[in-house]
LOKEKE-158229 format. One line per 8 residues: number of its first residue (from 1); their letters; for each residue x, y, z of C-alpha. Coordinates in steps of 0.1 Angstrom, whole numbers, always signed. Layout:
BEGIN
NUM	A	X/Y/Z; ...
This chain:
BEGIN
1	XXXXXXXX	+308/-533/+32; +336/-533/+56; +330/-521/+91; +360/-493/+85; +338/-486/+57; +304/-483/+78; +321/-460/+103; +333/-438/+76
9	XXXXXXXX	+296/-437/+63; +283/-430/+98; +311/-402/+105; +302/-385/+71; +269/-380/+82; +255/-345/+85; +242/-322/+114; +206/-329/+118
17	XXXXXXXX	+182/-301/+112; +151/-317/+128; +166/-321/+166; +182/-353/+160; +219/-337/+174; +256/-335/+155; +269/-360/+138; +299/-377/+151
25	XXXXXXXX	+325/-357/+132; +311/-321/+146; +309/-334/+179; +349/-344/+177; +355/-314/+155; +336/-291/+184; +350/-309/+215; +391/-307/+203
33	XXXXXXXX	+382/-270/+192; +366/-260/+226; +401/-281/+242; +416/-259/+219; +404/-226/+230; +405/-236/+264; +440/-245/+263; +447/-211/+242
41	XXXXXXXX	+431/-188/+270; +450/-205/+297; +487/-201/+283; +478/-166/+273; +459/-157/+304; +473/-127/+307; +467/-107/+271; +428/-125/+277
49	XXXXXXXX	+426/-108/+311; +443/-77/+303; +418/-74/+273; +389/-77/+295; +400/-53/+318; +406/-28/+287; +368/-39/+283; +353/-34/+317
57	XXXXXXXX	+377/+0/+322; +369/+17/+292; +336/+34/+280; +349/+31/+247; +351/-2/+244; +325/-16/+269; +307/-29/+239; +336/-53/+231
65	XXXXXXXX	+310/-72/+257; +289/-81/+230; +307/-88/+203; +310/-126/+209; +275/-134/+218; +268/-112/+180; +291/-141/+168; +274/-169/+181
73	XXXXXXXX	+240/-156/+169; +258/-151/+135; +271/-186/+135; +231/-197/+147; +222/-181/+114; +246/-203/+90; +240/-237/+109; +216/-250/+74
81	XXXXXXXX	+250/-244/+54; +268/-256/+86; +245/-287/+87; +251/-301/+54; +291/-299/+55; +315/-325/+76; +349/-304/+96; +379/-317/+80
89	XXXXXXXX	+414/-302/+96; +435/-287/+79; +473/-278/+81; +469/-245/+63; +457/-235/+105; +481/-245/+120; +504/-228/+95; +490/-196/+100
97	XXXXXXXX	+496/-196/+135; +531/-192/+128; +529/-156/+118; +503/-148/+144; +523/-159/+175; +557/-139/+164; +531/-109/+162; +523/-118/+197
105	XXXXXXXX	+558/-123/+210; +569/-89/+193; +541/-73/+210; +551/-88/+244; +583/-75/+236; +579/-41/+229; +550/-39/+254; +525/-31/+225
113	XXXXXXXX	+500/-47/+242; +473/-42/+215; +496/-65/+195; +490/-88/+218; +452/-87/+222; +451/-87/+182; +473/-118/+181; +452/-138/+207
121	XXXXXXXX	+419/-133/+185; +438/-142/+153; +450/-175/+171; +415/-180/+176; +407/-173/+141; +438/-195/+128; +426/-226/+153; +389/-225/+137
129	XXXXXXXX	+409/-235/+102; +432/-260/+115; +406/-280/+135; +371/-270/+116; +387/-267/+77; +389/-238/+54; +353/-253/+36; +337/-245/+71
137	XXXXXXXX	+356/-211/+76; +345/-200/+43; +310/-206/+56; +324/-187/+89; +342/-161/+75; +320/-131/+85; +314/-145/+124; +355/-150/+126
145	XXXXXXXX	+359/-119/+110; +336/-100/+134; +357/-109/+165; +387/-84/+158; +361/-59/+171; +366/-72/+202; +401/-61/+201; +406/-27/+217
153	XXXXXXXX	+417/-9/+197; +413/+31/+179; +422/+50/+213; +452/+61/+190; +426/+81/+167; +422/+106/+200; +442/+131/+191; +432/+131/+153
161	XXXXXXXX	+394/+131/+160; +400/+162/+189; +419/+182/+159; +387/+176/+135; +361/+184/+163; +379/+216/+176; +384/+225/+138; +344/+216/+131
169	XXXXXXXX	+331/+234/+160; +354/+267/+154; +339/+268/+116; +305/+261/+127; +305/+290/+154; +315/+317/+132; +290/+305/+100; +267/+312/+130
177	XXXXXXXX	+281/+343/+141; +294/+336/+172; +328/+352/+179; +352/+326/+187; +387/+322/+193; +407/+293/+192; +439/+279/+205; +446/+243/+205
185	XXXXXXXX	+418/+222/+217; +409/+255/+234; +378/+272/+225; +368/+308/+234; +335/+327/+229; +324/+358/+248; +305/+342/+278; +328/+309/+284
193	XXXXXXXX	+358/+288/+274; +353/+256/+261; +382/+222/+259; +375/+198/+234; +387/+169/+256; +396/+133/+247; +361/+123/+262; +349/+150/+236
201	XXXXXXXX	+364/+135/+205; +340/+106/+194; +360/+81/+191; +335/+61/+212; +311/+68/+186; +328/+58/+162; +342/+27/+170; +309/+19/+185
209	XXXXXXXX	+290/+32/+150; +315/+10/+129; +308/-24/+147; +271/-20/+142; +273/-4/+107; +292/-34/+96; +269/-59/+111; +242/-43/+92
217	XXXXXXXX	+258/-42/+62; +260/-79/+63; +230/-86/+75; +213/-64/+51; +230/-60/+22; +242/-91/-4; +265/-68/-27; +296/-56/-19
225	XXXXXXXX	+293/-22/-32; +261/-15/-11; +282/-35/+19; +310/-14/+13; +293/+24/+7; +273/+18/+43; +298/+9/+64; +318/+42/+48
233	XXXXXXXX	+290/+60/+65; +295/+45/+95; +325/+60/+97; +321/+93/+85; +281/+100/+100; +299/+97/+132; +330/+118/+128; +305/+146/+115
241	XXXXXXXX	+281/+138/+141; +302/+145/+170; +313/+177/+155; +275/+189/+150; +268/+173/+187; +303/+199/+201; +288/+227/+178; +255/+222/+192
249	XXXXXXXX	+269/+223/+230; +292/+254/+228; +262/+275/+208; +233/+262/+233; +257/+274/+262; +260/+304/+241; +226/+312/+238; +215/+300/+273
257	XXXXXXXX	+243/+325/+287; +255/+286/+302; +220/+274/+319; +217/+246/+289; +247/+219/+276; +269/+226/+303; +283/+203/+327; +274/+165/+326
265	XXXXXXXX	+240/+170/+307; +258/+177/+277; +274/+139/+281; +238/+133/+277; +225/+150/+253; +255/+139/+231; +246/+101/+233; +210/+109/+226
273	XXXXXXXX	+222/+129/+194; +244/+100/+186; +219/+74/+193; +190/+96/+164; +218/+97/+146; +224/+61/+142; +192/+53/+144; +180/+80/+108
281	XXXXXXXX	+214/+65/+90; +198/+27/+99; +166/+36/+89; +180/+49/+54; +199/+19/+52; +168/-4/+56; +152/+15/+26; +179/-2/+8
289	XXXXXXXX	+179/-37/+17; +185/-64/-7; +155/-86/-14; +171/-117/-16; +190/-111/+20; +171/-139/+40; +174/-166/+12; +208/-159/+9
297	XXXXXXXX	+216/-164/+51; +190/-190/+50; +197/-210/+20; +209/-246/+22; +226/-268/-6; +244/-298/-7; +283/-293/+3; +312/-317/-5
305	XXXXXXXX	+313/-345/+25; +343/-361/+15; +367/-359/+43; +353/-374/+69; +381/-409/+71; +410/-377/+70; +391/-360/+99; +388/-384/+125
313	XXXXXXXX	+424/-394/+123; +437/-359/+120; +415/-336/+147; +443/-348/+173; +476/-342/+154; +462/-313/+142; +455/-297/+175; +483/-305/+191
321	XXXXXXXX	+503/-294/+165; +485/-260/+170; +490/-258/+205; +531/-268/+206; +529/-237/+179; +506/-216/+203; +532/-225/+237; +559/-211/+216
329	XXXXXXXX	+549/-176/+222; +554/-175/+258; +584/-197/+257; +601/-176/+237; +591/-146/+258; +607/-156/+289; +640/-166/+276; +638/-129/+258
337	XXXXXXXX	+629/-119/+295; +659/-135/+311; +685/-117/+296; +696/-88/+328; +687/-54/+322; +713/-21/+325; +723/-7/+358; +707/+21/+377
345	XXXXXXXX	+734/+43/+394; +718/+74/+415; +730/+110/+401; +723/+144/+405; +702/+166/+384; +726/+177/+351; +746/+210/+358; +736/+243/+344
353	XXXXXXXX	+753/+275/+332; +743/+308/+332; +715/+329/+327; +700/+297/+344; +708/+284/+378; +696/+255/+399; +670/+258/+426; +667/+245/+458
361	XXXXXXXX	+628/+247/+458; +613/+215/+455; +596/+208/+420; +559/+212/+426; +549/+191/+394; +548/+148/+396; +543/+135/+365; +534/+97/+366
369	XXXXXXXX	+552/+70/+348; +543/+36/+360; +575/+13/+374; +600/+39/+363; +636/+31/+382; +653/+61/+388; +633/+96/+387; +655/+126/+381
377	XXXXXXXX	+636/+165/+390; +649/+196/+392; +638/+232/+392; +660/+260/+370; +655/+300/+378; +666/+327/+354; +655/+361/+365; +619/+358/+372
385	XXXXXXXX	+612/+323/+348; +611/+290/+360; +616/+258/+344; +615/+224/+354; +636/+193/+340; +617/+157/+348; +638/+122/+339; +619/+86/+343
393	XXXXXXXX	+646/+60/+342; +639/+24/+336; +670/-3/+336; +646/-26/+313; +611/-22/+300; +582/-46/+309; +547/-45/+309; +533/-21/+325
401	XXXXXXXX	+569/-5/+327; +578/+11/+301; +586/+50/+283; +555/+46/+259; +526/+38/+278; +494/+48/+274; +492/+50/+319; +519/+71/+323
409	XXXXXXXX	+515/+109/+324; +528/+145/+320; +499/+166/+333; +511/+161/+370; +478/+147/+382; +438/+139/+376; +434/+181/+379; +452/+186/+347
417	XXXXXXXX	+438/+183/+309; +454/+177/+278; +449/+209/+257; +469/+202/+227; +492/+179/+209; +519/+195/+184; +553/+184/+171; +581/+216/+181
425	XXXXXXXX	+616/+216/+173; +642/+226/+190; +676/+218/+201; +689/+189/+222; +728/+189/+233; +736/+205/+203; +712/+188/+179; +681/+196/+161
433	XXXXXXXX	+650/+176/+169; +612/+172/+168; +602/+169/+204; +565/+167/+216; +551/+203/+225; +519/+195/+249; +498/+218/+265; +479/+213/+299
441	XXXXXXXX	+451/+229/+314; +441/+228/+353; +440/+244/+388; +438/+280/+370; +468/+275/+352; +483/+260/+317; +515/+241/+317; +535/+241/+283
449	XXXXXXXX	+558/+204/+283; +584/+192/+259; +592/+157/+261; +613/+127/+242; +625/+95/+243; +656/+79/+247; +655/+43/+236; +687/+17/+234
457	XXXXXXXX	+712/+53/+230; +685/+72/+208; +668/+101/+211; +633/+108/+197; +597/+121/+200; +584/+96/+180; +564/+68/+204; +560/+43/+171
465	XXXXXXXX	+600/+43/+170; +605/+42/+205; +586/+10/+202; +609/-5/+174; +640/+11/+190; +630/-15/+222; +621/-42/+200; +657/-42/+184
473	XXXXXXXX	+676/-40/+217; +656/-71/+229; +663/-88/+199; +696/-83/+188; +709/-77/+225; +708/-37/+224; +706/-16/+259; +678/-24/+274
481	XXXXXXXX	+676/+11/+294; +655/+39/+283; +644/+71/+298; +612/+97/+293; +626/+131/+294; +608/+163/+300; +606/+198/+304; +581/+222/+316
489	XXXXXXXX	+571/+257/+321; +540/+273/+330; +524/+298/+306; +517/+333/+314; +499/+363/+295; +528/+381/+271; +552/+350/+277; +571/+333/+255
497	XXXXXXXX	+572/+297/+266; +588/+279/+238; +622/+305/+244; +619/+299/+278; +621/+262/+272; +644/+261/+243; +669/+286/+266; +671/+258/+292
505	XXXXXXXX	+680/+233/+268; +705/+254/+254; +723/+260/+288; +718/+229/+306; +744/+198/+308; +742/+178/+279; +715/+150/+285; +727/+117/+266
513	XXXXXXXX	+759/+113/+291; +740/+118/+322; +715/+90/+306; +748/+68/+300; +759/+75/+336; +730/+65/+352; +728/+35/+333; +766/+26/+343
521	XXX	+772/+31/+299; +808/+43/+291; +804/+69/+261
């Protein structure tokens, strides 16, 4: 026997079960993946900090905390299959990057920064192949597939899950005979008014009940149709839930005359409703678990160790390879970055004809939108109504910068609530168009706004388009400028607040041109 041939002999040597340590090839394997990751969370340090802010800054996804010590408990539970195979590299990883870092590099470009935080896991995913082998990442799959709840992600279900709660609680009230009236997320019954808030809408329970309900599933369950069926109900136990858990605080405040499930108790009492909750649908699930559950995550058989020569002369090309593929991303970013952005020429307010005029009172409501260029506000007066017109300019859109961003705000302040979310349409310099219709609630009053975008020349309501509308004038060398446009009007009893808002539009300057101008655009 050869000495090349000994060393292959020693290499292909498995993981010791009995303390004796790895074998040579998972300690090369592990050491160029941990240089791997390492290297990975450095060039993107950015999307890994700004994910762990998301993490540390939200409630709902605090438990994102957890998810990859789960993941190394799930990989402690597989090392007897883990033990008996050898890492061989593999191309096919390094291939799938490819895909994964253009998701990245669009998200960085139209500031979709969930993109982002979805790419960086997948990268992790796809390095796991090229440096461990798709024979280890079968063994894997459930562990690698487990991170993506560590992406935040399902805040866009707010609005959805607010709709279905109001809705829930509204039915519920009257089957109980509690008179109730309902406008919005607004919720009245003879001793109070309720708002089904975005804290109010579960979607921390549910994303929170859907990482542990699929966790269970695996670690319970061996078929997929039994997998499948329980972590259904950990998505729809919760929805329900939270609708019983609204129901239950609006009718104990109903029958208390407010002494009970008012204020911040009823934050409390909700979690411990959620928390019986989950723990009655685990307990049913239990009554159900598959008999053969430990074997199977415990079971060990021989696996193929051929590989091993391939391995130790690939691990290096192979991760470098990955990581030329991984520096792309950000390379490709900042040449996108580099190209100039439109002008910003000041202007006054657009012009407006009669009924309407322009007032000289200084607009009392500050919307918020983060890094915005140019900020156009105006007060309009016709007879005793009053209107106000709000523009956010940007000459380019970065992160944190940018028309659709989840920091930026209409309500004018922490005082104000979202009440409502609806599409309206209406007219905009002579065209018909959906615009957003939402409603705010605070400091004794409710604010109706209708807002839109205006993306590389385009207008719309729609954020999702917005999004692609900036991706294309990035790529294919579009106008970079864009704008958040706005109107207001405060709600009164007997007033008709979508009129008053659709008048103004009707008589003020066209908007598009004054856009153009400020972005130094002939028409």
């Amino acid at each position: 026997m050869t000495v090349q041939d000994k060393l292959d002999t020693v290499l292909s040597e498995p993981m010791s079960t009995e303390g004796e340590g790895l074998s040579p090839a998972w300690r090369r394997a592990l050491v160029w993946l941990g240089l791997a990751v390492v290297a990975l969370l450095t060039i993107y340090a950015n999307t890994a900090i700004a994910t762990v802010a998301v993490w540390y800054n939200s409630v709902t996804f605090q438990h994102a905390f957890l998810i990859i010590p789960i993941c190394g408990y799930l990989v402690w539970l597989r090392r007897e299959r883990l033990a008996r195979m050898t890492p061989v590299p593999s191309i096919w990883g390094v291939v799938a990057l490819i895909p994964v870092v253009f998701l990245w590099l669009l998200g960085d470009i139209a500031g979709v920064h969930v993109a982002q935080q979805l790419a960086l896991v997948m990268m992790m995913q796809a390095l796991t192949l090229a440096i461990l082998g798709p024979r280890v990442c079968r063994v894997l799959i459930f562990p690698l597939a487990y991170l993506l709840f560590a992406v935040p992600i399902g805040d866009q279900l707010v609005p959805s899950l607010q709709e279905f709660t109001a809705m829930f609680t509204v039915k519920a009230l009257r089957l109980a005979g509690v008179p109730v009236f309902s406008d919005g997320f607004y919720i009245t019954i003879p001793n109070g008014n309720f708002l089904v808030a975005e804290a109010c809408s579960g979607v921390r329970y549910l994303i929170a009940s859907l990482a542990l309900g699929t966790l269970f599933a695996n670690l319970t369950y061996v078929s997929w149709p039994r997998r499948l069926v329980f972590v259904g109900l950990s998505i729809i136990v919760p929805i329900i839930a939270n609708g019983v858990r609204a129901f239950g605080i609006v009718y104990l405040a109903h029958v208390s005359d407010n002494t009970i499930a008012v204020g911040f108790d009823h934050i409390i009492y909700g979690w411990i409703f959620f928390a019986f909750v989950i723990f009655i649908l685990f307990a049913i699930g239990s009554l159900f678990r598959d008999a053969d559950v430990d074997a199977r995550m415990s079971k060990s058989r021989e696996e193929d160790l051929t590989g091993a020569t391939l391995a130790r002369h690939a691990s290096l090309a192979i991760t470098l390879a990955a990581l030329v593929v991984i520096a792309a991303g950000p390379a490709l970013a900042s040449y996108i970055d580099a190209r100039p952005g439109a002008a910003v020429n000041a202007i006054a307010a657009p012009d407006i004809v009669a009924p309407w005029s322009m007032s000289g009172d200084e607009a009392p409501w500050r919307p918020d939108f983060k890094g915005a260029d140019f900020i156009v506000s105006q007060v309009y007066e016709k007879s005793a109504e009053r209107a106000e017109l709000y523009i956010a300019y940007y000459a380019r859109q970065d992160q944190n910068a940018e028309v659709v961003n989840g920091l930026n705000a209409f309500a004018g302040g922490e005082d104000w609530v979202n009440g409502g979310v609806f599409r309206q349409r209406t007219v905009v310099d002579g065209n018909g168009m959906d615009v957003i219709s939402t409603r705010y609630s605070g400091l004794g009053q409710r604010r109706r706004v209708w807002s839109w975008y205006w993306v590389d020349g385009v207008f719309t309501a729609n954020p999702y388009y917005a999004k692609l509308l900036q991706l294309r004038a990035k790529l294919l060398g579009g106008t970079q400028a864009a704008a958040v446009i706005g109107v207001a009007t405060n709600e009164g009893e007997g007033k008709e607040t979508e009129a008053v808002l659709a008048s103004l539009l009707a008589s003020i300057q066209p908007l598009a041109p004054v856009l153009e101008r400020i972005a130094g655009l002939e028409r």
